[in-house]
N, C-alpha and C positions, 0 to 999 in steps of 0.2 A: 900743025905742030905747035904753033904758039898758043893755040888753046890748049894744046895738052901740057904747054908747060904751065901757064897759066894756071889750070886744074890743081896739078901736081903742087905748085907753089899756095894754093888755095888750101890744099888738102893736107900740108906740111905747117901751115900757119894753125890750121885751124885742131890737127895733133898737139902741135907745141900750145894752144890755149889751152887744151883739154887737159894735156898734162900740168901745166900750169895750177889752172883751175882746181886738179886732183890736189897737188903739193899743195896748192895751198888751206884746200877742206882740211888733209890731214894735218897740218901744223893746227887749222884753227882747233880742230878736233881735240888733238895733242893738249892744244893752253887749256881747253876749254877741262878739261881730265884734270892735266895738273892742277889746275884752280878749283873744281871739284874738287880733288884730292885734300888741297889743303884747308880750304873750306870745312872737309867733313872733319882733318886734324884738327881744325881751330874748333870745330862746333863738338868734338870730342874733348878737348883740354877744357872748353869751356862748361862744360857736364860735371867734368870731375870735378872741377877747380869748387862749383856750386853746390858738388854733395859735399865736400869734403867742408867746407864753409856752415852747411847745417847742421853735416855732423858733431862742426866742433859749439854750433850754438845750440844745439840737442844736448849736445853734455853740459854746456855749462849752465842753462834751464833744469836741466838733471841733477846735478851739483847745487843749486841755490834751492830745488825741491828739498834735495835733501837737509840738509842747514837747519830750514826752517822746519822742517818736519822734526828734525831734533831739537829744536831752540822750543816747538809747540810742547812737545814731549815732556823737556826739563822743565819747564815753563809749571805746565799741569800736574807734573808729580810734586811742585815746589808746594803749590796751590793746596794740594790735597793731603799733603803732610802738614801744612798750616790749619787748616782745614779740620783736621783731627789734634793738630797739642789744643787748637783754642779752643776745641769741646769738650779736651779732657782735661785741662784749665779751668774750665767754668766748671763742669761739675766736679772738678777737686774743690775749688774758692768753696762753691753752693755747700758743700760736706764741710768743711772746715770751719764754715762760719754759722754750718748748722752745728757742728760737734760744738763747739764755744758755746754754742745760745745754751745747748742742752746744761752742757755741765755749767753755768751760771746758774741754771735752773734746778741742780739738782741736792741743794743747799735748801730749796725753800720742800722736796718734797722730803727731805730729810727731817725737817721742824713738822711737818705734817704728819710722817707714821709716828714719831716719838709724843705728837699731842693727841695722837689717837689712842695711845696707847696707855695714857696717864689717865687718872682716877676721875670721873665728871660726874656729880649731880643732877646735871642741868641737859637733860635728855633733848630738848631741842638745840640749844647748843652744836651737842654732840652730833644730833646727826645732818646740820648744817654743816659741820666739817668735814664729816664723815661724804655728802652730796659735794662739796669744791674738790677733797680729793680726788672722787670719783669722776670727775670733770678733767683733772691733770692728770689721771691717770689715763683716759681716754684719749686727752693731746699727746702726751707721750707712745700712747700706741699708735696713734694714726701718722706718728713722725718715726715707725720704727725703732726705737726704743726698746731695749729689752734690759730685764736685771740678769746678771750671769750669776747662775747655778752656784755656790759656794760650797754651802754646808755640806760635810760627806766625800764632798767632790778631791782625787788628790790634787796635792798642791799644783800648781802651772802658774812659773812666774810672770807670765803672757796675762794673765788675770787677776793673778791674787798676789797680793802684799803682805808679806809674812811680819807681825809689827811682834809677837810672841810664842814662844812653844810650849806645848802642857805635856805632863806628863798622866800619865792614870787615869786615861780617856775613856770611852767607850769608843771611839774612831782608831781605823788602823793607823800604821806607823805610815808619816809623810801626807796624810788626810785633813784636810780643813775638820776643825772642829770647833769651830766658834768664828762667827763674823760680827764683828766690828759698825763696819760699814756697806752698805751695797754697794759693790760693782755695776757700772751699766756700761750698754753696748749701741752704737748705733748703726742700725744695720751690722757690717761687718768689721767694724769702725771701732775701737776701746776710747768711751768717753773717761770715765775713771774707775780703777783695778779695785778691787773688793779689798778691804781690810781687815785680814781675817789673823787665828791662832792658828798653828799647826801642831796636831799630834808627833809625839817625839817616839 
């Protein structure tokens, strides 16, 4: 009898460790979950927390692309409007200061047709003048140069300088009929306007 209580006392001890033993798997069980749990909370807030951080340094790298892709932009258009006055600068100066040389020069080709056109004995003379015109008259083409059309032509006060009007022409009415002086042109350029009469 004492061994069966014995037993029984063995077998009630060794129930209440088991149960024990149970309770306490499941509580470790239980922390071990919650601690997981928050774990996987903290390792979620910590996700977001890091896109949400690259997102805002993805924009602001976004942001400072942009800026500078427009600072590059105005930058280049400044450049390139510079870029064209100073060419179109230069070749206005190059024109201008070739219009000046010409009409300086068109004084000496003016003494030239008027002595070619006077009376001369002296046949070598003559056509050693006749050979320098021919010379100036070649620089002049090769600088584009032209004489503008007068005689005939109607008036245009764009080219011609009305200094007198005739009457009892043979030109119709408002028509150059007599020139003065030549007009020249360079290129598309008015060195100086033709000085002409006009029919009335």
């Amino acid at each position: 009898m004492e061994e069966n209580n014995i037993r029984n006392e063995q077998e009630t001890t060794e129930e209440e460790t088991t149960e024990q033993s149970v309770e306490i798997n499941d509580e470790l069980i239980k922390k071990a979950m919650e601690a997981s749990e928050d774990e996987s909370d903290q390792d979620e807030e910590d996700a977001v927390s890091e896109y949400n951080d690259t997102a805002t340094q993805f924009a602001e790298l976004e942001e400072a692309l942009e800026q500078a892709n427009d600072k590059y932009l105005r930058l280049y258009a400044e450049y390139d409007n510079y870029r064209k006055r100073t060419a179109k600068e230069k070749t206005e100066t190059y024109q201008n200061a070739s219009v000046k040389c010409i009409e300086d020069l068109l004084p000496v080709v003016d003494s030239f047709e008027r002595a070619l056109e006077a009376d001369c004995t002296d046949d070598n003379f003559k056509n050693g003048m006749q050979m320098i015109f021919g010379q100036l008259k070649t620089f002049l083409d090769k600088m584009n140069v032209t004489a503008i059309e007068a005689l005939g032509a109607e008036f245009d006060p764009n080219f011609h300088n009305a200094i007198q009007q005739q009457e009892g022409t043979d030109y119709a009415s408002n028509h150059v009929c007599a020139v003065y002086q030549k007009g020249y042109m360079l290129g598309d350029k008015l060195v100086r306007p033709a000085m002409v009469a006009v029919a009335v």
